[in-house]
N, C-alpha and C positions, 0 to 999 in steps of 0.2 A: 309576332304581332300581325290581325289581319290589316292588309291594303283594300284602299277603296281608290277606284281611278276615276277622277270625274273630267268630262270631255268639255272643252272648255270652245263651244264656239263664235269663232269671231275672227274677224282677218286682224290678227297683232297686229301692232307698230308701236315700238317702243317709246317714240314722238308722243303719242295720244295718252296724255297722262291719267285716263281713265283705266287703261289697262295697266300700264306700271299699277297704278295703286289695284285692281283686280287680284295681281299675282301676288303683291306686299299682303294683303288680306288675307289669302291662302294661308300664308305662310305662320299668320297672326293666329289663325282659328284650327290653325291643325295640331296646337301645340294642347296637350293636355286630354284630347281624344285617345279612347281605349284601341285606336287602329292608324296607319300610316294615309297620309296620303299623297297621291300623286296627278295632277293635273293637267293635262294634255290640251294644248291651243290644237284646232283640228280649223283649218283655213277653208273658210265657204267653199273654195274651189276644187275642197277634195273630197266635198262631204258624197259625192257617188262612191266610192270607196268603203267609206262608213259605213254607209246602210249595204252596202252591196254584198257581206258575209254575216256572220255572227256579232252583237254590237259588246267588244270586250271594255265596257263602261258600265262603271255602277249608275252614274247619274249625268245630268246632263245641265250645263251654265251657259243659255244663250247668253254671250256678250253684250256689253254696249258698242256702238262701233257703224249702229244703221247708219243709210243704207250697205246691203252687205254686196260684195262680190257677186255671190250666186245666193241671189235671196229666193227662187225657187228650192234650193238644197236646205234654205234654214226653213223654211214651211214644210217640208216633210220633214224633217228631223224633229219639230215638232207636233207633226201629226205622229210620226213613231209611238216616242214618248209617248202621249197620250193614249193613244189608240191601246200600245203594250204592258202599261203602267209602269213606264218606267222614270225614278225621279226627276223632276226639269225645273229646274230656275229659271227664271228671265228679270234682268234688269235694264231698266231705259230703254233700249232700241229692243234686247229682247221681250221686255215686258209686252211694245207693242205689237211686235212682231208673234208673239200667242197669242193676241187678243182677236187679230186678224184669221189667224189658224181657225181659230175656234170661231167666226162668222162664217168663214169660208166653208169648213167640211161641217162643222154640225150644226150650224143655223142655218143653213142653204143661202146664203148671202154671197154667190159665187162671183162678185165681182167687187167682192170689198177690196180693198186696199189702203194705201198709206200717199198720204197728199205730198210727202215730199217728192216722190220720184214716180206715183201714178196718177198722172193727171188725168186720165180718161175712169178710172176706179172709183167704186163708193166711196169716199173718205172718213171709213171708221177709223180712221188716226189721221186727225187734223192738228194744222198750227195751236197749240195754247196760246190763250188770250195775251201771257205774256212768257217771255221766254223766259226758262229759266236757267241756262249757262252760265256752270259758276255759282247757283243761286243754292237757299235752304230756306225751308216752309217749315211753318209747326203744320204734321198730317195728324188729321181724329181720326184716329181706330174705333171703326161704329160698330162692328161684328164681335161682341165679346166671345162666341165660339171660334171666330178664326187663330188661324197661326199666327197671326200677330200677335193678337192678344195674349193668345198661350204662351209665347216665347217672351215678351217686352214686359206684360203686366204692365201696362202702362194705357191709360186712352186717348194721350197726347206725346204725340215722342217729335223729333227734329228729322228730316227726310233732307237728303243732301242730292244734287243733282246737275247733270250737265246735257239739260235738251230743253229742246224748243218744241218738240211734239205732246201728244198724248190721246187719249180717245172723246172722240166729237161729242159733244154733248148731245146733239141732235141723235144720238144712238145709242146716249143710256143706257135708256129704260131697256131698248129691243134688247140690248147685249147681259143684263142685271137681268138676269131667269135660272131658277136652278137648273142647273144644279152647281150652276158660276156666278161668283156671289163679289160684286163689289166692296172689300175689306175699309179701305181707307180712303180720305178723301181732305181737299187744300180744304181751309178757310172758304172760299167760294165754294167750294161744293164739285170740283172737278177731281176723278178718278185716281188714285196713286196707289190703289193695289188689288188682287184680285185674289181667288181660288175658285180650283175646283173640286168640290166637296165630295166626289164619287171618286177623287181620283187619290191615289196614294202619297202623291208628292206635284202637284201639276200648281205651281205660284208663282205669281211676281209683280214686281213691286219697278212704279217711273222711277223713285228713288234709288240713289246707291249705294247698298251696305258697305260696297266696299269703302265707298271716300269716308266710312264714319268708323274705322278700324284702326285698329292700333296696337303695337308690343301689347302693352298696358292693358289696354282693353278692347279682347276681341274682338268684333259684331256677332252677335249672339244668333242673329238669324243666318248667319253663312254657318254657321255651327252646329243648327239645327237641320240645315240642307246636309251637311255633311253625314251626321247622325242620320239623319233620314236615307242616304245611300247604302245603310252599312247592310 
């Protein structure tokens, strides 16, 4: 049977019960796939390593987990990705953490950043009006050709989460241009998911599939990332 390795980054801590439940997810959604998989945590602080030879990863799961150790390392890991076409997830701290990649190298926005830990930075990922650690939102799926829609069939689904960030609203519109297409969005009308429609696998989502995963019932979109690496 083939294997697919997908690089999982993020600094672990077994404490952070977002990754416990990340790896329980795996484990959920690798069951009943035509191939193996195996998952590899690759810690911010070794990501020179990583890119530094041949990248022996099918696909790629920025963690949750912001801010990171070496959050310059997670911005090129996903300039890689994109740049190579090679598959990339991002949930919560990853999610923003692409959406920053993508202002920074191809919008020419070379000083965006993240308001928790760049104060001097454009703040395309600012505080959400309200936190939501711990929290769940009904998100509308408004893109019926995106991957959401194709994988959920659903226009209303339940988004589980554990962050108090997300992308500023005052930077919408500039960020929502093809060929990167705002998928999902709260009740208010603030961002909970993204693609990029040129790119083979380049998505993610503030929500976390993984806290909505189970024996029983896998999450169907860590499933379809999976399939997408094969």
């Amino acid at each position: 049977m083939k294997r697919i390795t997908i690089a999982l980054v993020g600094d672990f801590d077994e404490k952070i019960h977002t990754h416990v439940a990340l790896n329980r997810s795996i484990e959920h959604c690798a069951h009943g796939l035509p191939c193996e998989v195996e998952a590899k945590w690759i810690p911010t602080e070794r990501i020179v390593s990583m890119l530094s030879g041949p990248l022996n990863y099918n696909g790629i799961w920025i963690a949750p987990g912001s801010p990171y150790k070496n959050d310059t390392g997670v911005y090129e890991v996903i300039r890689m990705a994109r740049e190579e076409n090679i598959p990339i997830m991002g949930s919560c701290g990853g999610f923003q953490y692409m959406i920053i990649e993508y202002a920074k190298n191809v919008l020419n926005m070379k000083d965006a950043g993240h308001a928790e830990n760049e104060p001097d930075a454009i703040p395309v990922i600012s505080k959400l009006s309200c936190s939501l650690k711990g929290q769940h939102e009904l998100v509308s799926i408004t893109d019926k050709s995106s991957w959401l829609y194709d994988v959920l069939r659903e226009e209303t689904v339940v988004g589980k989460y554990y962050c108090s960030y997300g992308i500023n609203p005052a930077f919408q519109d500039a960020l929502d241009k093809l060929p990167l297409v705002f998928t999902a969005f709260s009740p208010t009308g603030e961002v909970r998911a993204f693609e990029l429609k040129t790119h083979r696998f380049f998505k993610g989502t503030l929500f976390q599939p993984s806290l909505d995963s189970s024996e029983e019932h896998p999450n169907p979109l860590i499933k379809s990332f999976f399939e997408a690496c094969r």
